[in-house]
C-alpha positions as a LaTeX table, in Angstrom:
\begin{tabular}{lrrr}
\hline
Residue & $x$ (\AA) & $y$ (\AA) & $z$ (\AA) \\
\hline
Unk1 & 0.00 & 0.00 & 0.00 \\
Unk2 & 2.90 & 2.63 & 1.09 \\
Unk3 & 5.55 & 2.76 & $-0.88$ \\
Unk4 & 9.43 & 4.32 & 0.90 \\
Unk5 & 7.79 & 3.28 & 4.67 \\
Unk6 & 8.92 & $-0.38$ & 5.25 \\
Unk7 & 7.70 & $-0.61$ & 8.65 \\
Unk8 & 4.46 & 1.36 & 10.00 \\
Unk9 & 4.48 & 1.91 & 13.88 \\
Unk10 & 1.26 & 3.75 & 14.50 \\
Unk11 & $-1.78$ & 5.22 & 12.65 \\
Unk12 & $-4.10$ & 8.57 & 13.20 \\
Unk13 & $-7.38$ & 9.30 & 11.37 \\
Unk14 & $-8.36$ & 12.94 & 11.41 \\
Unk15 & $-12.04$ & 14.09 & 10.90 \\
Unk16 & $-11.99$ & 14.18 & 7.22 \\
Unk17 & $-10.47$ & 10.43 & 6.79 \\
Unk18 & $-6.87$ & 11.17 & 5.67 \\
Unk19 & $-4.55$ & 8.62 & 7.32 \\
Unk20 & $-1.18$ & 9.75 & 9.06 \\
Unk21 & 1.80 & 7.20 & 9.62 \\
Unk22 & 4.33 & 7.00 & 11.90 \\
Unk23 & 7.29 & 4.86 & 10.80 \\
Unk24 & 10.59 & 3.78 & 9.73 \\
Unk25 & 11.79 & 5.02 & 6.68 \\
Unk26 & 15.33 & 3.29 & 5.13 \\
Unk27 & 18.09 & 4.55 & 2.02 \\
Unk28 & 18.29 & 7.84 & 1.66 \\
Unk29 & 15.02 & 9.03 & 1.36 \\
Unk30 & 13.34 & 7.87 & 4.80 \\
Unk31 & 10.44 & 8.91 & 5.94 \\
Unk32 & 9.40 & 9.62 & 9.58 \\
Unk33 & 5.77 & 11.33 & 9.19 \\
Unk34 & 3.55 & 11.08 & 6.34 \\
Unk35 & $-0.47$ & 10.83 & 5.24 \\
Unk36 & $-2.71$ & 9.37 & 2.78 \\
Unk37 & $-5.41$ & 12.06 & 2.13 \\
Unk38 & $-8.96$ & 10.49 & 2.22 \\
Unk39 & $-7.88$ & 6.84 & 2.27 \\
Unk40 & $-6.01$ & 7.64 & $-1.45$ \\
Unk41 & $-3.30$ & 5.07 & $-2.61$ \\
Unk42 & $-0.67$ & 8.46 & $-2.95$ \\
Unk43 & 1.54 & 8.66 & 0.29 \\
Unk44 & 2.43 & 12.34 & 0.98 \\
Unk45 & 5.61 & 12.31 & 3.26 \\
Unk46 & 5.62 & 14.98 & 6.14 \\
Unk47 & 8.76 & 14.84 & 8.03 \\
Unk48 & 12.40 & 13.03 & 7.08 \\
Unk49 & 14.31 & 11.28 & 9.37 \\
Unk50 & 15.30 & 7.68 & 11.20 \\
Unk51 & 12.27 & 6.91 & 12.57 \\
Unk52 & 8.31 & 7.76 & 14.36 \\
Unk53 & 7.09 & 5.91 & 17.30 \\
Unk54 & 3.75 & 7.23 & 17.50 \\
Unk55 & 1.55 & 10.02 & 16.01 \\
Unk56 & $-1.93$ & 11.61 & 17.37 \\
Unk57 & $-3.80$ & 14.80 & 16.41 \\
Unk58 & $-4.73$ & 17.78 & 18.23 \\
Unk59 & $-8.41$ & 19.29 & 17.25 \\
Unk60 & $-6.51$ & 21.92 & 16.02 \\
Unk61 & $-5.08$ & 19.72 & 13.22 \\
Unk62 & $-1.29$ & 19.79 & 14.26 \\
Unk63 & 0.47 & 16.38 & 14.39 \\
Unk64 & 2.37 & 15.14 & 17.28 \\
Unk65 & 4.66 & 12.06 & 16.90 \\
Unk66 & 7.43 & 10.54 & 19.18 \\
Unk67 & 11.31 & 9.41 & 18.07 \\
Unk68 & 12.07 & 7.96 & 20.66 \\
Unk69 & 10.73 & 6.55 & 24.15 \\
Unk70 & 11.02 & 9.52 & 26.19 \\
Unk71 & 9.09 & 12.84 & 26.36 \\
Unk72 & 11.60 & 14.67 & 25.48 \\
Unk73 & 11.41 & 13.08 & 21.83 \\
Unk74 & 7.79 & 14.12 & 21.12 \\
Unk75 & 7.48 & 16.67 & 18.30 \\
Unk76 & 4.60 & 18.81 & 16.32 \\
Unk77 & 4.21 & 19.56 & 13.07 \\
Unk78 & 1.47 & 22.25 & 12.88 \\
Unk79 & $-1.00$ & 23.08 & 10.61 \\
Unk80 & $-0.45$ & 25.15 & 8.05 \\
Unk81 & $-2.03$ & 28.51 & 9.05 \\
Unk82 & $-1.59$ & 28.23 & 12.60 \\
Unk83 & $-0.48$ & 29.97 & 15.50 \\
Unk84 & 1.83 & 29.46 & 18.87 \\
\hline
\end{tabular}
């Protein structure tokens, strides 16, 4: 289904059914965070890098994911738009 994410670690559905991954990524071009927008076949990576734990969703759309174990490692991505 996902093509340049070998291994998927977790899985977040937002309100209007696009999918985001959390993963491992390998080569050159790995991929940490990405989605699938309304359940398409198209993966639309997010974030580069070694790996994603885990990713959830705030109501305000921004995306939260872990790379590592600790809570130190847990990162946002926010939406586009949005403000601190």
């Amino acid at each position: 289904m996902l093509t340049g994410l070998p291994s998927v670690s977790d899985l977040a559905i937002d309100d209007e059914d696009n999918i985001y991954v959390a993963g491992f990524g390998k080569g050159r071009r790995r991929i940490t965070i990405g989605y699938v927008p309304k359940g398409e076949r198209r993966f639309i990576p997010l974030k580069r890098g070694l790996h994603a734990w885990c990713v959830c969703l705030d109501p305000a759309g921004n995306v939260y994911y872990s790379t590592g174990r600790t809570l130190d490692s847990v990162r946002v991505l926010k939406r586009k738009g949005a403000r601190d």
